[in-house]
C-alpha positions as CSV (number, residue, x, y, z in Angstrom):
1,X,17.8,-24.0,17.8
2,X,18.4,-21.0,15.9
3,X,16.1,-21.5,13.2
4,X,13.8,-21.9,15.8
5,X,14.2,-18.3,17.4
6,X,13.8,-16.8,13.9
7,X,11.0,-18.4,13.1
8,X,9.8,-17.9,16.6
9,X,10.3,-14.0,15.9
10,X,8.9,-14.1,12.0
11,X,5.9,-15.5,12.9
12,X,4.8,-14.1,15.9
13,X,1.5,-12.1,16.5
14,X,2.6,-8.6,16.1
15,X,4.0,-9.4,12.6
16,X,2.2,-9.3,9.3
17,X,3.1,-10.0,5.8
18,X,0.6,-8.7,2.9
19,X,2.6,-10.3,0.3
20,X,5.0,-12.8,-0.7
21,X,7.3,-12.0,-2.8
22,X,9.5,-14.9,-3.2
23,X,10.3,-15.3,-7.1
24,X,10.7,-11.1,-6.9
25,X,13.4,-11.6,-4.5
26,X,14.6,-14.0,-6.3
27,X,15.1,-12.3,-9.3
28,X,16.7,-9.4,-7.1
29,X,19.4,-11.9,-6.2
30,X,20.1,-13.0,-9.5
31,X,20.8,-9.2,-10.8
32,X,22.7,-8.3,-7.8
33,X,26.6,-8.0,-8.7
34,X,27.3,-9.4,-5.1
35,X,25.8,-12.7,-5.7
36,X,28.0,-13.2,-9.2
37,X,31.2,-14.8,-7.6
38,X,32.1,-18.4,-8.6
39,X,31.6,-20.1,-5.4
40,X,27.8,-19.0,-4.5
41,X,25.3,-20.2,-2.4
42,X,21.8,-19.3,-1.2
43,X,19.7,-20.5,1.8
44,X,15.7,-19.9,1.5
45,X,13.8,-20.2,4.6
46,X,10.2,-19.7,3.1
47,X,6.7,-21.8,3.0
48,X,7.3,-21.2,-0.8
49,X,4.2,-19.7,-1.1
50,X,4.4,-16.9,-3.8
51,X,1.9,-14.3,-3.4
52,X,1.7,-11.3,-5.3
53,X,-1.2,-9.8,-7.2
54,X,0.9,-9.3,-10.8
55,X,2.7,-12.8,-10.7
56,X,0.6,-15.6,-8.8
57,X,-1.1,-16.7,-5.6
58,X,0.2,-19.9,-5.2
59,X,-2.3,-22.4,-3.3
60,X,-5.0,-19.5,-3.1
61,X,-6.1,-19.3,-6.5
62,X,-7.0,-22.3,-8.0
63,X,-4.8,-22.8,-11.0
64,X,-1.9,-20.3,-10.2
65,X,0.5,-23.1,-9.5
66,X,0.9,-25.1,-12.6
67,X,4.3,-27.1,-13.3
68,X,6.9,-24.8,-13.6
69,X,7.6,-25.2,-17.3
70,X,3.9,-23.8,-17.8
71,X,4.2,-20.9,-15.3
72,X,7.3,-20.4,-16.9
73,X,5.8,-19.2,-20.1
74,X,3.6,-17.2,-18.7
75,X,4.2,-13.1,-19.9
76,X,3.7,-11.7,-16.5
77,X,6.8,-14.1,-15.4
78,X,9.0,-12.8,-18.0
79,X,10.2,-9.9,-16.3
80,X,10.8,-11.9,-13.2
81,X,12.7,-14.7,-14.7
82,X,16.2,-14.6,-13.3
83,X,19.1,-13.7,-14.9
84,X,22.0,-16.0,-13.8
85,X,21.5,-18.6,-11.2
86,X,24.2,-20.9,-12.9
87,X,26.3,-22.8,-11.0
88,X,24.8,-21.7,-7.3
89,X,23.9,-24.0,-4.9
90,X,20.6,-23.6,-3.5
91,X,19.2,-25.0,0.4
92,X,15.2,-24.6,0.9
93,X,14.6,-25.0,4.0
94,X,10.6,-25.3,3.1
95,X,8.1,-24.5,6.2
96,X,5.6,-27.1,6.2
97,X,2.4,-25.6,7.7
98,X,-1.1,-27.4,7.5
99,X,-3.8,-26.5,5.0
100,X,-4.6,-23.1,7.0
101,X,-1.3,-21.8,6.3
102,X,-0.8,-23.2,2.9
103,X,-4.4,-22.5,0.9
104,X,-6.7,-25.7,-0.6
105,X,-5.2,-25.5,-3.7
106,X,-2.0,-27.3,-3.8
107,X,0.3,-29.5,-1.4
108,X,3.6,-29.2,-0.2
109,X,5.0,-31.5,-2.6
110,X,3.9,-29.7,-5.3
111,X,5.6,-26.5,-4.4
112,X,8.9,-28.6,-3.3
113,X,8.3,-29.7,-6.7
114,X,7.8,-26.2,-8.7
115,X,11.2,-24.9,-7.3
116,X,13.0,-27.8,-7.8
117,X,12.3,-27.7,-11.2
118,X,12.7,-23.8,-11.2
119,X,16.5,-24.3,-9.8
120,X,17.5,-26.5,-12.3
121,X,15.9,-24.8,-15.4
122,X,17.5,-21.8,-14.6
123,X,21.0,-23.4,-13.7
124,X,21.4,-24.4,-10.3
125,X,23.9,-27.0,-10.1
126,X,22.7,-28.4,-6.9
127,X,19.8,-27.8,-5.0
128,X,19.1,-29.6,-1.8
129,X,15.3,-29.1,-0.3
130,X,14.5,-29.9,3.1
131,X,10.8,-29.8,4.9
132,X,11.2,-28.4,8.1
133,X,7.5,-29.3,9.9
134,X,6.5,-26.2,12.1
135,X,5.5,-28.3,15.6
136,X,3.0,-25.3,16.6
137,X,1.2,-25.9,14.0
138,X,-1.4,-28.7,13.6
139,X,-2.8,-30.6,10.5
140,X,1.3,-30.9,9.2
């Protein structure tokens, strides 16, 4: 029920998102002093779709959501590649929207896929994903 209300809230009319910055953020997180203790976790509530003009457009351009070990090489991902993630446990709750929302070119399962793999190549030592179907939207 609460997870409804914020997503109620995010993704109402009179809000607008001209980016998303998701593997940013993420790299934020892993720099941040805060999010060194032993015992950490994180929770990501996101469609996973990365969209930023330097980094990728994931599901928009065709090609910008390879496996992750390709992107990984990739020199404009360098600088966001994060620093320690080791040991955190990471919940995604993934927003599953229809082809609208998502772009024509890639699937949910291939962006459940890309972060899995990005958790554990960069130390997660458990990461749990979980589709969470949006019901106002149809074509999920």
């Amino acid at each position: 029920q609460s997870l409804d209300r914020i997503l109620d809230s995010a993704l109402s009319d009179n809000q607008h998102a001209d980016g998303s910055l998701i593997l940013e953020q993420l790299f934020a997180i892993s720099i941040d002093r805060k999010f060194g203790s032993e015992n950490r976790s994180l929770t990501i509530v996101s469609d996973g779709i990365e969209s930023s003009l330097g980094l990728a457009q994931f599901c928009v351009v065709k090609g910008d959501l390879p496996s992750y070990e390709t992107f990984s090489q990739r020199p404009q991902f360098q600088r966001y590649k994060p620093h320690s993630l080791s040991g955190a446990k990471l919940k995604f709750l993934m927003l599953e929207g229809g082809i609208e929302q998502r772009g024509p070119y890639c699937t949910t399962t291939e962006i459940a896929q890309f972060y899995h793999d990005y958790a554990i190549a960069n130390g997660v030592s458990e990461a749990d994903f979980q589709l969470v179907p949006l019901p106002w939207i149809d074509g999920n």
